[in-house]
Phi, psi and omega in degrees: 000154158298144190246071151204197212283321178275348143275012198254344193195347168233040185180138182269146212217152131195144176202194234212102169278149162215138177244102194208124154297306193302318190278324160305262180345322168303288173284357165305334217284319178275018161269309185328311192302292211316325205275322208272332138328297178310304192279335188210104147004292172304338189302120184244134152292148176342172169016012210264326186292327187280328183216059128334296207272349194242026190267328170307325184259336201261175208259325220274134165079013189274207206269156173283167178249139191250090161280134206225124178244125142318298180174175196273138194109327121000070212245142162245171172238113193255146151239151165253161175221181190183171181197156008279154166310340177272032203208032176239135174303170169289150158104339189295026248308101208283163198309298201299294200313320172303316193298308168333301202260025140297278208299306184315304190289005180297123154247337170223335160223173183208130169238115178220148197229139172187174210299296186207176190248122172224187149251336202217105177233108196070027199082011194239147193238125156187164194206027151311293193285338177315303181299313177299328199271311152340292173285345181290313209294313206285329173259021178087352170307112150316088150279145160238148189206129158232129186246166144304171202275352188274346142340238206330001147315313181243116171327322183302306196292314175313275203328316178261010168266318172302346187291308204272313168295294178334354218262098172327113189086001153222160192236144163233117165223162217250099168267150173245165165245104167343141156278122189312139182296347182285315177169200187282134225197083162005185167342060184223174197353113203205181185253142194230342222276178187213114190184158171236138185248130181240124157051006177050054179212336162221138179245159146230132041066112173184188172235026185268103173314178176246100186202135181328292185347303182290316182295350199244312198209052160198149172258113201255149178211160197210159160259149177210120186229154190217103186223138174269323170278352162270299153334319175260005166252351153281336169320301206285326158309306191309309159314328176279327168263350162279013172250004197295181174300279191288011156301126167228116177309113182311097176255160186273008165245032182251186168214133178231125177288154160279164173245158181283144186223338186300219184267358157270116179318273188173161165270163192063020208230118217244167179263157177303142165214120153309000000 
């Protein structure tokens, strides 16, 4: 999440603290990349230009699993991704390829929610998870997507989530968030969070919306942790926003306004002052 007042209080959120050395250090290694690029342009990590285009696909080198005791007898399994591949420590995993390998290993359900969904973003094209989610759906997996209402910014974006809903076996709905009693709140209530749940049994976690874009040429980092009961109390988030009131379900003959979020209110609509 972003760190000011509407995220923090206006916009659903969710994320994960873990107090671990190992996992700390792991994400030092991707900040330690990202700072040393803020200072010099040119900077390639070490062995990152030789094997970039083959980071997405191959098996070999992915993130190591960080067991984590709870308590006893109690284990969690942590791995971290990130993105883009060419911003990656050795060892690491990249995002989209961790997600692929949920939804492939998915057997009977997949819930997953984040602000918004594309195939096609900021010049970048790509239908990896698009394709997966697909094949989940096609082999009996109950897929769900809950996107924001801010989808519906782009024609496109409605049109491949109706796509993805035309689909046997996944459901998409569109969540909204009440406009605050108070008045109007920018870029604010909204669905923000980002996540995946497999089988209530592995969640990943992240900060990636789902579009080529985030995934290709920004930097994002996610967690996948396989605890079934820390799986199943983000199911159970997911369950409260796919049930709201003001959910509405994606069909593939509807048409959805967009609604405004910038920084001018809608008319008639006063602005929020704290």
């Amino acid at each position: 999440q972003n760190f000011d007042w509407r995220a923090l209080e206006h916009i659903h959120e969710l994320g994960t603290l873990i107090q671990d050395d190992r996992v700390a250090q792991a994400d030092g290694l991707i900040f330690d990349i990202g700072w040393r690029a803020a200072a010099d342009t040119t900077f390639v990590p070490p062995a990152t230009s030789a094997r970039t285009s083959a980071r997405e696909t191959r098996s070999e080198d992915s993130s190591p699993t960080i067991a984590i005791g709870l308590a006893p007898g109690d284990t969690a399994r942590v791995r971290l991704s990130a993105s883009p591949p060419s911003m990656l420590p050795d060892a690491m995993d990249p995002d989209r390829a961790r997600l692929v390998e949920l939804i492939d290993g998915a057997d009977h359900e997949l819930v997953a929610q984040m602000l918004s969904y594309s195939v096609r973003s900021r010049g970048e094209v790509d239908s990896t998870l698009d394709r997966a989610l697909r094949r989940a759906a096609a082999r009996g997996v109950q897929v769900r997507l809950l996107v924001s209402d801010w989808q519906a910014d782009s024609e496109e974006r409605i049109r491949t989530v109706q796509s993805l809903a035309a689909t046997s076996g996944i459901e998409v709905r569109l969540s909204v968030v009440a406009e605050h009693s108070g008045g109007y709140i920018p870029f604010a209530r909204v669905e923000h969070c980002k996540f995946l749940v497999a089988d209530s049994r592995e969640v990943w976690i992240g900060t990636s919306n789902w579009g080529p874009d985030y995934f290709a040429s920004t930097r994002n980092v996610g967690v996948t942790i396989e605890h079934s009961t820390l799986a199943g109390m983000v199911r159970r988030t997911f369950e409260k926003s796919w049930t709201a009131p003001l959910v509405r379900s994606v069909e593939p003959d509807s048409t959805y306004a967009r609604r405004i979020h910038g920084e001018e209110p809608p008319d008639g609509h006063p602005l929020y002052h704290d």
